[in-house]
N, C-alpha and C positions, 0 to 999 in steps of 0.2 A: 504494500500500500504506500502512496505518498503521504511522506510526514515531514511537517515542513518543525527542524529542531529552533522552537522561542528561545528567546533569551529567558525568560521565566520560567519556563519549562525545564530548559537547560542548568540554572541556576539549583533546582533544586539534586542534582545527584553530585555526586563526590566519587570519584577513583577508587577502587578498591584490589582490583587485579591487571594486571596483563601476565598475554600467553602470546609464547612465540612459537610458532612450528616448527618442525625439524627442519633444518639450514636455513631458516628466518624464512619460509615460504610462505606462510603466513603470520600478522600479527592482530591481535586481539584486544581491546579494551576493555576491562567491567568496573560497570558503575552502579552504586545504589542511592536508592533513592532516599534524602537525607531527613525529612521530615517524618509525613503521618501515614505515607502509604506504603503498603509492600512491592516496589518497581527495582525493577534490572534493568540496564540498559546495556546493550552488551554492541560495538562498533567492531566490524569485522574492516579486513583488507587496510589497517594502518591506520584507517581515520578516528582522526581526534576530536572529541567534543565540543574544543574552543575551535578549533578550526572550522566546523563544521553548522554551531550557532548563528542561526540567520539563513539558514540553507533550505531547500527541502531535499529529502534523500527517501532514496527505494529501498522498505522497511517492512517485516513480519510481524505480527505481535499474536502474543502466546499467553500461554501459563507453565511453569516450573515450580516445583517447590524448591525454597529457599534451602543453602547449603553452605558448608562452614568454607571461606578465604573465596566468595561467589553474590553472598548477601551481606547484610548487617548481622553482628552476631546475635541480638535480641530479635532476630525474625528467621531465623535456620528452621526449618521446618516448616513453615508457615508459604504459604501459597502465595505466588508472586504475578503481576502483569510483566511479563519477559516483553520487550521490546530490541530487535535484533536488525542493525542498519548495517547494510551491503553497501550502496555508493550516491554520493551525490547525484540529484537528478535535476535538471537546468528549467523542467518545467514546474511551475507550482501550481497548475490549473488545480482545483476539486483536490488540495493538501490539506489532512486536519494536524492541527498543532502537540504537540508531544503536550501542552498543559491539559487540551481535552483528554486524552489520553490516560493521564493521571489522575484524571477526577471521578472516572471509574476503576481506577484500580483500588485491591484490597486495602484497608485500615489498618494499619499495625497495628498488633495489641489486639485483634479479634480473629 
């Protein structure tokens, strides 16, 4: 789906992991979501978050449950909105914002 990443949106997750593939063939970003909700935000092919704020990009969105050095450690087990961005995309026609996105995802603490 197009999601175009807010700066509000964006504001709310924080850095938590990266993963490199074998011979750096691929790298990975994971971010969780810093507030009230249970969100992943996980940036495939190198891209960075800041780099990426103000963009729209071509994006999955899912569910996972949360897991230790992947989520917050006060939400490991608890069910997450996975959001999963593959690469910038130059069109923003009909993009919803990563804030909507988050305003249906779970409540920590429930």
């Amino acid at each position: 789906m197009l999601l175009e990443i807010d700066p509000k949106g964006a504001a709310r997750f924080d850095l938590i992991n990266e993963w490199h593939g074998k011979g750096g063939a691929e790298h990975c970003k994971y971010y969780a979501e810093n507030g009230d909700r249970c969100a992943l935000l996980v940036l495939r092919n190198g891209l960075d978050l800041a780099a990426i704020t103000g963009l729209t990009v071509d994006s999955s969105i899912g569910w996972e449950q949360g897991v230790s050095h992947f989520s917050r450690l006060d939400n490991v087990g608890k069910r997450h909105t996975k959001i999963t961005v593959y690469r910038i995309i130059y069109d923003q026609d009909k993009a919803k914002t990563l804030s909507a996105v988050l305003a249906k995802a779970p409540k920590a603490g429930q």
